[in-house]
C-alpha positions, -999 to +999 in steps of 0.1 A: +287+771+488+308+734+487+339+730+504+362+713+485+379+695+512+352+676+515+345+668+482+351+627+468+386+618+458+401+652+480+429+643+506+424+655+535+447+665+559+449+665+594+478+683+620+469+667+650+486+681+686+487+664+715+502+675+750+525+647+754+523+647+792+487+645+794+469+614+808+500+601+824+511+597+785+480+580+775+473+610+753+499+604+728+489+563+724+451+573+724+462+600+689+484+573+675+453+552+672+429+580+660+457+589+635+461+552+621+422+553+617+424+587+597+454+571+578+434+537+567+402+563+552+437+580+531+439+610+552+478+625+559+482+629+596+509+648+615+510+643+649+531+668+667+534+670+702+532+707+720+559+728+737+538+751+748+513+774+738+535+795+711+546+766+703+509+752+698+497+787+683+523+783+655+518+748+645+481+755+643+492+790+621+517+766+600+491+738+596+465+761+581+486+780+554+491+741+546+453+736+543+455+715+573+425+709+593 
């Protein structure tokens, strides 16, 4: 069976979430950079950063109905 978000000329998109706080902050430079280097292969990125857990939980429930990875 193929999965057609992988297939050529599909755009994938990513939620990415990132505890803002952790690494000292270095966390939220250090997605930036992964996100700019999904971006430039013509990904869509959203980085959110996390409340919390339910906070977490529903972003991830959100990003999936979206057919976020």
């Amino acid at each position: 069976m193929s999965n057609p978000a992988l297939e050529p000329g599909t755009i994938r998109r990513f939620l990415v979430l990132v505890n803002p706080l952790s690494g000292g902050g270095a966390a939220s430079a250090a997605v930036e950079q992964v996100g700019a280097l999904l971006r430039a292969t013509g990904a869509e990125v959203e980085v959110v950063p996390s409340r919390g857990a339910a906070h977490s939980r529903a972003a991830v429930a959100a990003a999936a109905s979206r057919g976020q990875i």
